[in-house]
PyMOL Python script that loads the backbone (N, CA, C, O; Angstrom):
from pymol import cmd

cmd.read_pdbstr("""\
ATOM      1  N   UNK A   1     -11.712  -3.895   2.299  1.00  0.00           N
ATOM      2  CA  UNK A   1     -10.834  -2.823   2.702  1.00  0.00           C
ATOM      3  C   UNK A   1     -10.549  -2.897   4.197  1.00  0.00           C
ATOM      4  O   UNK A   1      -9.422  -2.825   4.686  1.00  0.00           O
ATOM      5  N   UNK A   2     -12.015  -3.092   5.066  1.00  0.00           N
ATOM      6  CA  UNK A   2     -11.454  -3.128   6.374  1.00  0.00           C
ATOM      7  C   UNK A   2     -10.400  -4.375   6.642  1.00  0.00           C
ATOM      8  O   UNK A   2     -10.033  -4.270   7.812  1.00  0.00           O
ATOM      9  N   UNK A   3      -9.913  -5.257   6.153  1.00  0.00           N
ATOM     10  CA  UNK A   3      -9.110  -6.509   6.438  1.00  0.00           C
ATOM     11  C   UNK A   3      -7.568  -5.912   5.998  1.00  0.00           C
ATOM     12  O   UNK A   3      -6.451  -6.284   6.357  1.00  0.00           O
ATOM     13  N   UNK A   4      -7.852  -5.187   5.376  1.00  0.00           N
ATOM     14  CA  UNK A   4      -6.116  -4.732   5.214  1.00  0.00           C
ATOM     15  C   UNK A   4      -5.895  -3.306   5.729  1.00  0.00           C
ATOM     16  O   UNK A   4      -4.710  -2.972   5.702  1.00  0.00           O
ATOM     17  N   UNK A   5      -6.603  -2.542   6.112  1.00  0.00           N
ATOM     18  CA  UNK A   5      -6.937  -1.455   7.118  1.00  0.00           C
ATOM     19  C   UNK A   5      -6.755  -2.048   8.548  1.00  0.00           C
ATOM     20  O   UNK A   5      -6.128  -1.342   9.338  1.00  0.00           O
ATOM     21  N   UNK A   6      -7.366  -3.633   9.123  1.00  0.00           N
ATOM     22  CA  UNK A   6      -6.740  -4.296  10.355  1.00  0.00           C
ATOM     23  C   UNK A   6      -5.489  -4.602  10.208  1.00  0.00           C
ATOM     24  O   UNK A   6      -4.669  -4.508  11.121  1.00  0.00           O
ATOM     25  N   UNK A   7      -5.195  -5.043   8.905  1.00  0.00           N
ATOM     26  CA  UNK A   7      -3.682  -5.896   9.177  1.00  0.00           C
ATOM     27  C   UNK A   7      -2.746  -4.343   9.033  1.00  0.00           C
ATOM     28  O   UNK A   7      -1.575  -4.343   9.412  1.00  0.00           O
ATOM     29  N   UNK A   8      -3.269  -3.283   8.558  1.00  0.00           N
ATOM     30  CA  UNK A   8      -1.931  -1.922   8.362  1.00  0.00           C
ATOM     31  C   UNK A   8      -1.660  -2.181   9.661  1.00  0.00           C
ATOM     32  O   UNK A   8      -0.679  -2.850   9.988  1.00  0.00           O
ATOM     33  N   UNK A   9      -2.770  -1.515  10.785  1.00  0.00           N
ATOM     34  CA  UNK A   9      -2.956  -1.139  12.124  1.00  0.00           C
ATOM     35  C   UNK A   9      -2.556  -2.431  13.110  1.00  0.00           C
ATOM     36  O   UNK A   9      -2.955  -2.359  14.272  1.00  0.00           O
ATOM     37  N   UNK A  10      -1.824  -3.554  12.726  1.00  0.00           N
ATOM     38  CA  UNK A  10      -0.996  -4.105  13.511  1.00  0.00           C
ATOM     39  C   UNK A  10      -0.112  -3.813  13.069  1.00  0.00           C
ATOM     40  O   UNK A  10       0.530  -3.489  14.067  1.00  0.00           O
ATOM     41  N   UNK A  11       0.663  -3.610  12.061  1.00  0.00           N
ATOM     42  CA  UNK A  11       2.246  -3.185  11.577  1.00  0.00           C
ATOM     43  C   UNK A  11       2.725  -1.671  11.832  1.00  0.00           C
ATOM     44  O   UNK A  11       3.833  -1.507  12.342  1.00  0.00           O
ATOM     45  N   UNK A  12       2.004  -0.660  11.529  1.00  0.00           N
ATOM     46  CA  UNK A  12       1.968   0.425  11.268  1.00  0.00           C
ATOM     47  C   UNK A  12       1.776   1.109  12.494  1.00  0.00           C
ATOM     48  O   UNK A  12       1.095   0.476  13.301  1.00  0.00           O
ATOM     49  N   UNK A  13       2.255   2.420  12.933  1.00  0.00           N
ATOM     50  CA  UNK A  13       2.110   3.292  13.910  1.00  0.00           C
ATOM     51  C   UNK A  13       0.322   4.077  12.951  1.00  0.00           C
ATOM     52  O   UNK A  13       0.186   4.612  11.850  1.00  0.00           O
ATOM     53  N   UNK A  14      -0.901   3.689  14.293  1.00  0.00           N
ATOM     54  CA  UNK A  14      -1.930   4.179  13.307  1.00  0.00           C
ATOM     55  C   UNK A  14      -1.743   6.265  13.216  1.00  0.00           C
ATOM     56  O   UNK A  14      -2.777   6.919  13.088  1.00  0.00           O
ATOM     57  N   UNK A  15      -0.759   6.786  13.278  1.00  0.00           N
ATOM     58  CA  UNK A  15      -0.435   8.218  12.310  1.00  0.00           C
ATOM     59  C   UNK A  15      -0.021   8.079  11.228  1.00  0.00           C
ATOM     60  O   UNK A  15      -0.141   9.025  10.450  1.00  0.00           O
ATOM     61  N   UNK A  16       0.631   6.820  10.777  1.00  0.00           N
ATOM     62  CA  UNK A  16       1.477   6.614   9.482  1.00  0.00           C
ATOM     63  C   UNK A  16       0.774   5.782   8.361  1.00  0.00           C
ATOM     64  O   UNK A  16       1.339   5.387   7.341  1.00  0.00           O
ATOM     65  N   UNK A  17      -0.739   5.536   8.741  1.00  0.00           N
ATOM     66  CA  UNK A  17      -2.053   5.493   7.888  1.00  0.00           C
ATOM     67  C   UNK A  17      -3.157   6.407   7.319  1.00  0.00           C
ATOM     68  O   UNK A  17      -3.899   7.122   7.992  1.00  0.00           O
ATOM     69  N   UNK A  18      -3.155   6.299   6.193  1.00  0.00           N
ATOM     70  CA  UNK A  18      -3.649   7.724   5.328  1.00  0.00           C
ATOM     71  C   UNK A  18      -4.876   7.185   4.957  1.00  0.00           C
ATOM     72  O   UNK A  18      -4.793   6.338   4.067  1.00  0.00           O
ATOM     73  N   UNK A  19      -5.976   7.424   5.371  1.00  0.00           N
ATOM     74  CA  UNK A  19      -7.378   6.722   4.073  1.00  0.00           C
ATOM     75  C   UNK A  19      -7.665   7.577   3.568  1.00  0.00           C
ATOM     76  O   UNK A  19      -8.034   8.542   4.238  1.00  0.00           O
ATOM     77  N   UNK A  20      -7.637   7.664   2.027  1.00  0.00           N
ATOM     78  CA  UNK A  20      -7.386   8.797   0.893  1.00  0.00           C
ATOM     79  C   UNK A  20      -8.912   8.823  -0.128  1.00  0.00           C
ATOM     80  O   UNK A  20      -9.636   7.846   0.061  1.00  0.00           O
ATOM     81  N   UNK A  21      -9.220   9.458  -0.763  1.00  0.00           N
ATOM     82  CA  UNK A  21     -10.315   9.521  -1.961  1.00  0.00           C
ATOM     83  C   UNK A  21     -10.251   8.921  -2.879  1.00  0.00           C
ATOM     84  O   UNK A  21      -9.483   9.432  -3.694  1.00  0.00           O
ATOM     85  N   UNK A  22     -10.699   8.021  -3.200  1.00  0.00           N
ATOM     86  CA  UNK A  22     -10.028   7.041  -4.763  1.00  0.00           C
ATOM     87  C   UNK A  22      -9.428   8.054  -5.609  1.00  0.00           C
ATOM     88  O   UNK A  22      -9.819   9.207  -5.790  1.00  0.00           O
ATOM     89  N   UNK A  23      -8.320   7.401  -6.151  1.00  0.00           N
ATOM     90  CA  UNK A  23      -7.559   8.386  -7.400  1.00  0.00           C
ATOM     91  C   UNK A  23      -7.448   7.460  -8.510  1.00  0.00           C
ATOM     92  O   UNK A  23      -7.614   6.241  -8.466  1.00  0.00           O
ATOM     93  N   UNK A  24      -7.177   8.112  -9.419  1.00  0.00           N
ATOM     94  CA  UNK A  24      -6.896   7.664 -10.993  1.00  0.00           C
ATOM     95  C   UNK A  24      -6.015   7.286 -10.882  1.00  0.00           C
ATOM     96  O   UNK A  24      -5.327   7.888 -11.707  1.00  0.00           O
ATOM     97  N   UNK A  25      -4.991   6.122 -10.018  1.00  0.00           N
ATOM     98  CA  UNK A  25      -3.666   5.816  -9.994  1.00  0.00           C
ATOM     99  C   UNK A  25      -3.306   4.699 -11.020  1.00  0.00           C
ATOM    100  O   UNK A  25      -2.125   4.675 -11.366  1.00  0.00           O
ATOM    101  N   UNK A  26      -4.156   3.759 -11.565  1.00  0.00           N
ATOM    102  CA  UNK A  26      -4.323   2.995 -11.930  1.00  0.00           C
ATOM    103  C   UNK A  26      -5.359   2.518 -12.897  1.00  0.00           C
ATOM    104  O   UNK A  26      -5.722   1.351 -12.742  1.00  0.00           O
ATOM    105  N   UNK A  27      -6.072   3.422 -14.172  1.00  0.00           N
ATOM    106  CA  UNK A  27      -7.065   2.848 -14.737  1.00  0.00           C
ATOM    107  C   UNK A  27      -7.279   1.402 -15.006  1.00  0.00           C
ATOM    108  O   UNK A  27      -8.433   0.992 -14.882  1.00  0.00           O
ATOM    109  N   UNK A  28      -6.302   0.521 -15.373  1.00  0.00           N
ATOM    110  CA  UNK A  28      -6.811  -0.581 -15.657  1.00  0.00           C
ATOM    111  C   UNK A  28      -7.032  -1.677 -14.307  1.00  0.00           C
ATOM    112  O   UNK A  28      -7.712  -2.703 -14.287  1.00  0.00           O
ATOM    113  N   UNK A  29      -6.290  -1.132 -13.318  1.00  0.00           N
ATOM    114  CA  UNK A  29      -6.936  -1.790 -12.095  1.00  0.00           C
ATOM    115  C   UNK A  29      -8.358  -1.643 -11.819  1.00  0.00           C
ATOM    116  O   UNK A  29      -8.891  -2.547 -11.175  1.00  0.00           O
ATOM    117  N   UNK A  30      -9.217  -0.433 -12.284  1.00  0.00           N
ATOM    118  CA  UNK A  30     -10.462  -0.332 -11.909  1.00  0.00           C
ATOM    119  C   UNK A  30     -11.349  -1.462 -13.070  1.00  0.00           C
ATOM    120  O   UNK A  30     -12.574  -1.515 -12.958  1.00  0.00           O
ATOM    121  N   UNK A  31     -10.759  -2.185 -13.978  1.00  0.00           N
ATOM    122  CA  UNK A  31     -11.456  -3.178 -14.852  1.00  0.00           C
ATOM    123  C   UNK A  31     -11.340  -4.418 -14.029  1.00  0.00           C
ATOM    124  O   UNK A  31     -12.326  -5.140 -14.181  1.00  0.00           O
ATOM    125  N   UNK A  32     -10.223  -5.011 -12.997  1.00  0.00           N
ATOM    126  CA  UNK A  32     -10.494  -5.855 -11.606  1.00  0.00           C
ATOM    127  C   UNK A  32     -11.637  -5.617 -11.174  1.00  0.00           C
ATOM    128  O   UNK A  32     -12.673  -6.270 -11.296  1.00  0.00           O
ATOM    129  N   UNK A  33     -11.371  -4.362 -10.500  1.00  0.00           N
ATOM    130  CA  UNK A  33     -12.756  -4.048  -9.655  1.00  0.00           C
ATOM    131  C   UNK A  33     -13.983  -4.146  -9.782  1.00  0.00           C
ATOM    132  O   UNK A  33     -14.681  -4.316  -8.782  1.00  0.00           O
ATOM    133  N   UNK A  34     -14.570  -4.055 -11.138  1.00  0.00           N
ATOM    134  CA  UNK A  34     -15.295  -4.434 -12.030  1.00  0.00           C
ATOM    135  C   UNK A  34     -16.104  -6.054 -11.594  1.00  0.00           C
ATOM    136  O   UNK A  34     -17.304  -6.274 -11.433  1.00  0.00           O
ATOM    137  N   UNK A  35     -15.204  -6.784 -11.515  1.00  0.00           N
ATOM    138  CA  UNK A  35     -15.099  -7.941 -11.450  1.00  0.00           C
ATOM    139  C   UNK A  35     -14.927  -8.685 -10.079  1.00  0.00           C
ATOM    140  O   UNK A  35     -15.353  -9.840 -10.082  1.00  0.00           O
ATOM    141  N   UNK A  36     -14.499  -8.330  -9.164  1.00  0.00           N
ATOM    142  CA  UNK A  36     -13.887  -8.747  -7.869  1.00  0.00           C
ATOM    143  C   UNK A  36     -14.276  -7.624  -6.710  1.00  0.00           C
ATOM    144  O   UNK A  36     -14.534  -6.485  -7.099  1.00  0.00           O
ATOM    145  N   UNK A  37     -14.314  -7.882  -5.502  1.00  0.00           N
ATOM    146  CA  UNK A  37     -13.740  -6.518  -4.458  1.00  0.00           C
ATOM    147  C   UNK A  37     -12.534  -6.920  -4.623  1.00  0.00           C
ATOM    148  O   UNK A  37     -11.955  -7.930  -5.021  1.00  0.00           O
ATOM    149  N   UNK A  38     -12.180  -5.455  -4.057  1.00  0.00           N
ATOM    150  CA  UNK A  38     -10.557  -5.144  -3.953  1.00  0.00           C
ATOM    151  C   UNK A  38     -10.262  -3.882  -3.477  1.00  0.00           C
ATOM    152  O   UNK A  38     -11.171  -3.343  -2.846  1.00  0.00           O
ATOM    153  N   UNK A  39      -9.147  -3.217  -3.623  1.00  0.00           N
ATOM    154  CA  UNK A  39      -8.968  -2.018  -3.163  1.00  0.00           C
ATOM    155  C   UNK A  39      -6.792  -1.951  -3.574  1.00  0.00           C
ATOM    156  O   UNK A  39      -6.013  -2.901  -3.496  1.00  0.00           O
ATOM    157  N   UNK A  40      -6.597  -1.068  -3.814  1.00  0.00           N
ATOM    158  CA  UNK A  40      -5.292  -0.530  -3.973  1.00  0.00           C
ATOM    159  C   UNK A  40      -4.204   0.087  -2.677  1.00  0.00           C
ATOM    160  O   UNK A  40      -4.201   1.293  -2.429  1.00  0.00           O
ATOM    161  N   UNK A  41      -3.545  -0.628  -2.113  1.00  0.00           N
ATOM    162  CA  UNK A  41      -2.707  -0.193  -1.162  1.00  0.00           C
ATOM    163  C   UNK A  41      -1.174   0.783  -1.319  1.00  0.00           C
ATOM    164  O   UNK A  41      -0.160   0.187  -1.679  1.00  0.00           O
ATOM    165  N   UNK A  42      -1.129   1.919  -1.096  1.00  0.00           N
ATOM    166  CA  UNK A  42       0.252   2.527  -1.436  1.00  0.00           C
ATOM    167  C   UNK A  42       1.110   2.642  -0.101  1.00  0.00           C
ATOM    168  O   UNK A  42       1.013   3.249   0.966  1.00  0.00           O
ATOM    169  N   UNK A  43       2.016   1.738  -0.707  1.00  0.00           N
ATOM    170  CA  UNK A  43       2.928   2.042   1.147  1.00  0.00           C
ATOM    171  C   UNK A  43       4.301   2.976   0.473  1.00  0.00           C
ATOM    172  O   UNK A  43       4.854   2.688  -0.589  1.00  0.00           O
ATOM    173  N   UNK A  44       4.604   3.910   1.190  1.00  0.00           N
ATOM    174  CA  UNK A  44       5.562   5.002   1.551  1.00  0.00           C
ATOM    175  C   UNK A  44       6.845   4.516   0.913  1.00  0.00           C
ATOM    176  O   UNK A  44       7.239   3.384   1.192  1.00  0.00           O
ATOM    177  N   UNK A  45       7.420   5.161   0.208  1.00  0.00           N
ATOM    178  CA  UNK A  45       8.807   4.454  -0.064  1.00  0.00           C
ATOM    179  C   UNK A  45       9.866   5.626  -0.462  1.00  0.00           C
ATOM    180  O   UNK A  45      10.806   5.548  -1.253  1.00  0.00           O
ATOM    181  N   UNK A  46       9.418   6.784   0.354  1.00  0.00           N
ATOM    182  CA  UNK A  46      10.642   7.682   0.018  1.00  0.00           C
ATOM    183  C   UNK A  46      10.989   7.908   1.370  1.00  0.00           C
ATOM    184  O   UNK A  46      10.316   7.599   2.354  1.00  0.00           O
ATOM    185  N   UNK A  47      12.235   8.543   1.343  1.00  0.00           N
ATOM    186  CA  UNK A  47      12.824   9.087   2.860  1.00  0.00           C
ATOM    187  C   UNK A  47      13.784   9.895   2.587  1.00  0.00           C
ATOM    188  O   UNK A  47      14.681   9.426   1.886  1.00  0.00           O
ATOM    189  N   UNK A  48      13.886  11.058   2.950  1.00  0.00           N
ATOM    190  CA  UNK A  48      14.190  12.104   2.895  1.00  0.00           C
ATOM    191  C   UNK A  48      15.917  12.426   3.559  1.00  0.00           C
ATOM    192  O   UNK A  48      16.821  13.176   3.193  1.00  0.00           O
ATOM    193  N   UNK A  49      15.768  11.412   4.714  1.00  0.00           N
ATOM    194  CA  UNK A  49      17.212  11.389   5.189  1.00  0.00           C
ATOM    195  C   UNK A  49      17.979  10.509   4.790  1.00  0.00           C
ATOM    196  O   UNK A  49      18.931  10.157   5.487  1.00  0.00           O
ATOM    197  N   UNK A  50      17.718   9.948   3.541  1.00  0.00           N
ATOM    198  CA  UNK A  50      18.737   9.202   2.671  1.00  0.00           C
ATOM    199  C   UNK A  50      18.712   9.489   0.937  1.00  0.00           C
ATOM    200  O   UNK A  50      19.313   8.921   0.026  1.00  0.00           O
ATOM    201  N   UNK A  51      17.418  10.999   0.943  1.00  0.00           N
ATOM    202  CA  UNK A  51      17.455  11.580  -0.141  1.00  0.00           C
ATOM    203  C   UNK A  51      16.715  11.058  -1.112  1.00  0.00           C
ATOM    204  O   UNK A  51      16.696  11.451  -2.278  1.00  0.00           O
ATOM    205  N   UNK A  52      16.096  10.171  -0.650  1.00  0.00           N
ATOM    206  CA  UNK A  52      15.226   9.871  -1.586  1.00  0.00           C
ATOM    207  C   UNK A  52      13.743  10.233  -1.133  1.00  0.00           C
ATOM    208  O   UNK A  52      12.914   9.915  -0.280  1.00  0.00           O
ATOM    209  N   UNK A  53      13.979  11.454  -2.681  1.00  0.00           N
ATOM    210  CA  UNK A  53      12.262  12.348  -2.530  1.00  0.00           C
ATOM    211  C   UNK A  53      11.798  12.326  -4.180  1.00  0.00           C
ATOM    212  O   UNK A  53      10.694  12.756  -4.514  1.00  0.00           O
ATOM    213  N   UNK A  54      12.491  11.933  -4.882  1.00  0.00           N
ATOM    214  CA  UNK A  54      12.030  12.493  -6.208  1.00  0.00           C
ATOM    215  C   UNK A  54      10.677  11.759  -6.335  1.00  0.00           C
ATOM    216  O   UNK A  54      10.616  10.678  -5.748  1.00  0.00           O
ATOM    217  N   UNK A  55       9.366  12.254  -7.140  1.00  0.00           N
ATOM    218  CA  UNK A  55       8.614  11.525  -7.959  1.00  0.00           C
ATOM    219  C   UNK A  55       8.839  10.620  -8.576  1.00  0.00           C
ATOM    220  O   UNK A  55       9.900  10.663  -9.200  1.00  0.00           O
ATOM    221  N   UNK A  56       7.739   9.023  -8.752  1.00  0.00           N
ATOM    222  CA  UNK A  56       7.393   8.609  -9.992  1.00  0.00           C
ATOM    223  C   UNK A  56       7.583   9.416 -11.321  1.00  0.00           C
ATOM    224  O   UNK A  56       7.214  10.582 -11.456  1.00  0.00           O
ATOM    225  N   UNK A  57       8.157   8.718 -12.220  1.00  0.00           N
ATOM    226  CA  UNK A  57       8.556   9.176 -13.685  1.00  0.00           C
ATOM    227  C   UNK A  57       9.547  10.306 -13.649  1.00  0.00           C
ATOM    228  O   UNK A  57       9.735  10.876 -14.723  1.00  0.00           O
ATOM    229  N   UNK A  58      10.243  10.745 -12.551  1.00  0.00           N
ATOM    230  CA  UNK A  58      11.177  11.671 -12.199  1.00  0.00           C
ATOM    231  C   UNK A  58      12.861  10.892 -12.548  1.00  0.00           C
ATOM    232  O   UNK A  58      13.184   9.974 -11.793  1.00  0.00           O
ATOM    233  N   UNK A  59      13.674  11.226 -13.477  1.00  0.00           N
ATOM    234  CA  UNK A  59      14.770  10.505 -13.915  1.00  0.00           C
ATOM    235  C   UNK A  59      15.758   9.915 -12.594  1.00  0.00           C
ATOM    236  O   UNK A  59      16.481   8.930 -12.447  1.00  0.00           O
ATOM    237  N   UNK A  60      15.476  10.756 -11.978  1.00  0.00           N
ATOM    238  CA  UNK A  60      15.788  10.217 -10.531  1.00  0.00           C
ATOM    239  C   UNK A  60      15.319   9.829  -9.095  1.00  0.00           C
ATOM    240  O   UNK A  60      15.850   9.886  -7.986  1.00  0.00           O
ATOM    241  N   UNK A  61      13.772   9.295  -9.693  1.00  0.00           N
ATOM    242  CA  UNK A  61      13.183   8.410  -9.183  1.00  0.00           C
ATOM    243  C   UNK A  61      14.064   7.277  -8.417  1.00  0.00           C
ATOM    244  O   UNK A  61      15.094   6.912  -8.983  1.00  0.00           O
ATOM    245  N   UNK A  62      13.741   6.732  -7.238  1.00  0.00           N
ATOM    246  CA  UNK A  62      14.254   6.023  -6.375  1.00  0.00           C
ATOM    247  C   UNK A  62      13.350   5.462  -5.190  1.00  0.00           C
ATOM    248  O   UNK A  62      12.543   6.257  -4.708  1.00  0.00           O
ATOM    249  N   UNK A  63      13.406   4.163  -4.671  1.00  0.00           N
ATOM    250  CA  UNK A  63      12.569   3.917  -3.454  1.00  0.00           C
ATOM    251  C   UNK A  63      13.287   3.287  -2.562  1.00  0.00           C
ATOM    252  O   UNK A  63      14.026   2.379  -2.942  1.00  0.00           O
ATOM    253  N   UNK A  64      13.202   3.705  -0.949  1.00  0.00           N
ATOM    254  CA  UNK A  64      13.808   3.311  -0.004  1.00  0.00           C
ATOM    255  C   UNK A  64      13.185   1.689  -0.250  1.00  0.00           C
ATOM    256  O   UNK A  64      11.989   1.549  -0.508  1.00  0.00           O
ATOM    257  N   UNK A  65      14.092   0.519  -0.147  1.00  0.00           N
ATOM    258  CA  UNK A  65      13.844  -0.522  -0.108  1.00  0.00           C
ATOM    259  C   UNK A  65      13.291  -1.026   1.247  1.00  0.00           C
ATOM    260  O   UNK A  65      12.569  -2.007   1.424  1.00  0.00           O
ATOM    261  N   UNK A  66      13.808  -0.096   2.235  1.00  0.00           N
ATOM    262  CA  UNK A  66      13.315  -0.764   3.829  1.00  0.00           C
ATOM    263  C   UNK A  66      12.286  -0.491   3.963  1.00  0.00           C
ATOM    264  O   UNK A  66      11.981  -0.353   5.147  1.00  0.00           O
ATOM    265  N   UNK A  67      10.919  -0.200   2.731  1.00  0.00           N
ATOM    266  CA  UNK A  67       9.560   0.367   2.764  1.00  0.00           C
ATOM    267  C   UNK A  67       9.030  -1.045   2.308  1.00  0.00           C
ATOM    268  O   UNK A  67       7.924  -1.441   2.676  1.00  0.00           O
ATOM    269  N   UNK A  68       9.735  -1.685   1.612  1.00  0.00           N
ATOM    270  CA  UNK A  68       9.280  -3.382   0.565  1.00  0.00           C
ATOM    271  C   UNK A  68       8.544  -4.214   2.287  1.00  0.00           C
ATOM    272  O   UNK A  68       7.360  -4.226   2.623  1.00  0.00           O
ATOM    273  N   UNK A  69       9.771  -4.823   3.080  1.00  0.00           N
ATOM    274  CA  UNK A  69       9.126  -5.459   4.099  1.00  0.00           C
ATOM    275  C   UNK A  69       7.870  -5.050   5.008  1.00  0.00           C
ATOM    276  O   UNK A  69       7.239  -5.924   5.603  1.00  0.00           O
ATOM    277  N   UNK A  70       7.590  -3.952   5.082  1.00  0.00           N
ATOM    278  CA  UNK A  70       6.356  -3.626   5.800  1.00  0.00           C
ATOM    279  C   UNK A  70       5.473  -3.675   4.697  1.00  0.00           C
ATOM    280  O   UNK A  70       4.438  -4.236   5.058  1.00  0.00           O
ATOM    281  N   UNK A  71       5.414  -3.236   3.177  1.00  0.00           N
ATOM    282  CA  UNK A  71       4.094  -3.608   2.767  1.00  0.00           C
ATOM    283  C   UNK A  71       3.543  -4.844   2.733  1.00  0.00           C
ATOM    284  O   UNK A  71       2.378  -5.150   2.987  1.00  0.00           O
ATOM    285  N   UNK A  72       4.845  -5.846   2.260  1.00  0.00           N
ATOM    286  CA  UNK A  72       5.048  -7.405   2.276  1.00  0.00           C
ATOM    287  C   UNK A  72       4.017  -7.775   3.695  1.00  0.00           C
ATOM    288  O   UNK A  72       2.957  -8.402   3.681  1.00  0.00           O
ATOM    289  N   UNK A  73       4.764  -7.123   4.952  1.00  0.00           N
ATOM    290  CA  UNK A  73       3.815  -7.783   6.263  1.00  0.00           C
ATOM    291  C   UNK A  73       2.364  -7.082   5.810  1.00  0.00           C
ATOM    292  O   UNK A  73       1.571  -7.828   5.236  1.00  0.00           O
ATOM    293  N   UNK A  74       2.128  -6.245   5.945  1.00  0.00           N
ATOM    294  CA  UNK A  74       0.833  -5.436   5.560  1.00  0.00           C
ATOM    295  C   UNK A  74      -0.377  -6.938   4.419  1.00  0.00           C
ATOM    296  O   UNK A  74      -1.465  -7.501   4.544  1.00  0.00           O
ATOM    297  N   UNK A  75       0.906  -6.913   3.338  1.00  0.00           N
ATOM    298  CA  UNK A  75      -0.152  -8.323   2.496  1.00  0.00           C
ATOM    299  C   UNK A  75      -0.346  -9.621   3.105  1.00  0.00           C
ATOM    300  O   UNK A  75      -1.419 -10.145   3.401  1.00  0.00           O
ATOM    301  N   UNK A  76       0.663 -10.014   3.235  1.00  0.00           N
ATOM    302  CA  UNK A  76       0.555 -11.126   4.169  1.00  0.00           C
ATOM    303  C   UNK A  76      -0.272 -11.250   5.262  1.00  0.00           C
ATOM    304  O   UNK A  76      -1.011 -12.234   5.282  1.00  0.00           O
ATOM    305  N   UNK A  77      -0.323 -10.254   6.427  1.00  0.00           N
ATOM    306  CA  UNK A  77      -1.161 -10.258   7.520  1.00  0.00           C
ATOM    307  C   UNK A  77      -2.771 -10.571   6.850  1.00  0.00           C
ATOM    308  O   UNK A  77      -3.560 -11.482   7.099  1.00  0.00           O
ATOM    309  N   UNK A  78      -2.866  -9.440   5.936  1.00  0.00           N
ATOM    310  CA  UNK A  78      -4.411  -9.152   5.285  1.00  0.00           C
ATOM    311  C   UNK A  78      -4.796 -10.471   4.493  1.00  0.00           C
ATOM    312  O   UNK A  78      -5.914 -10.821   4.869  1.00  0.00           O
ATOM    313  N   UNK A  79      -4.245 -11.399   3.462  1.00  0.00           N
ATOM    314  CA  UNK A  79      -4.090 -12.428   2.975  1.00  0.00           C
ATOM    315  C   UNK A  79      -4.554 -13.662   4.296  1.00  0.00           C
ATOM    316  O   UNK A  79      -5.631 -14.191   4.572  1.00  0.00           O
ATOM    317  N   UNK A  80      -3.435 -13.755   4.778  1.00  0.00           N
ATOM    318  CA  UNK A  80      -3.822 -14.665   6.149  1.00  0.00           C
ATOM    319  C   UNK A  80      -5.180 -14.252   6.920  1.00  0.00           C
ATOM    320  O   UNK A  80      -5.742 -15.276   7.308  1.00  0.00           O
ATOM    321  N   UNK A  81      -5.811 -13.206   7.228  1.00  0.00           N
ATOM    322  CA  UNK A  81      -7.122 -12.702   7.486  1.00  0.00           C
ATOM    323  C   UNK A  81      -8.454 -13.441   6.498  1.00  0.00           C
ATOM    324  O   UNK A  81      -9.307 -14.163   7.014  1.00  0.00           O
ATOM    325  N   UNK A  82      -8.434 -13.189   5.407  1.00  0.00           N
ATOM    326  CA  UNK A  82      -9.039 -13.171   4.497  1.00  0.00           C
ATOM    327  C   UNK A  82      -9.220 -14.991   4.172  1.00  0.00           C
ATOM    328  O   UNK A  82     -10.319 -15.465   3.885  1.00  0.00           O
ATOM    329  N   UNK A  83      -8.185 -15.688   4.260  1.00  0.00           N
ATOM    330  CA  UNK A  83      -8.452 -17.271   4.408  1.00  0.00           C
ATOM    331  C   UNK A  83      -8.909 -17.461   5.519  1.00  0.00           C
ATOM    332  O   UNK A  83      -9.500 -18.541   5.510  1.00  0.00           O
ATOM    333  N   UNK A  84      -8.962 -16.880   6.694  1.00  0.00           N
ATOM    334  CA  UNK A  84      -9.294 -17.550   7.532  1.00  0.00           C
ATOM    335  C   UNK A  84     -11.125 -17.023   7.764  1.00  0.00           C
ATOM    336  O   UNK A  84     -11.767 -17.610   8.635  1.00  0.00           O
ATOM    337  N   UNK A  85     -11.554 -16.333   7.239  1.00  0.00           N
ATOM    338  CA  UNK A  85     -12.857 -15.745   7.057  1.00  0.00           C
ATOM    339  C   UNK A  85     -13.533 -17.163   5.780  1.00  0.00           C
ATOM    340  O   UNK A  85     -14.410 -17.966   6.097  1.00  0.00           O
ATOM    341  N   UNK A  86     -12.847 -17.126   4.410  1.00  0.00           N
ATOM    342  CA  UNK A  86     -13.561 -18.368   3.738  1.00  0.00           C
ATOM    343  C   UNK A  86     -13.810 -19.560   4.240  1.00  0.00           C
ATOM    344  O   UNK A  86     -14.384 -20.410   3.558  1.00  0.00           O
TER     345      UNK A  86
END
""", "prot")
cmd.dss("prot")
cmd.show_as("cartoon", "prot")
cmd.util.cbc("prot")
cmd.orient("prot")
């Protein structure tokens, strides 16, 4: 967790990082976990000044796409971390 918690905190303004309580977001991801470390990353993908607020499973569900490239850097940074530790 701390390796992609470093790589948020080079991309990310550290206010616009949340460390949250595990949630039920995902049961069958916790059968990975099981098996591997790991951890679940949620990056932000609504914005309000282009109207997109609805919920997941909401018929008008929608995600700001300019949210895709920062999680992308977020994996990548943490990925590149993580080889260079093996």
């Amino acid at each position: 967790m701390d390796v992609v918690v470093d790589a948020s905190r080079e991309v990310l303004d550290p206010k616009q990082i949340l460390t949250i309580n595990p949630v039920m977001a995902g049961e069958d991801f916790s059968c990975y976990l099981q098996k591997v470390p790991g951890m679940m990353l949620f990056v932000g993908s609504g914005n309000a000044e282009k109207g997109i607020t609805y919920p997941q499973h909401h018929a008008k569900f929608d995600i700001d796409e300019d949210a895709l490239p920062i999680g992308m850097e977020i994996m990548l940074r943490a990925a590149l971390k993580l080889s260079r530790q093996q």
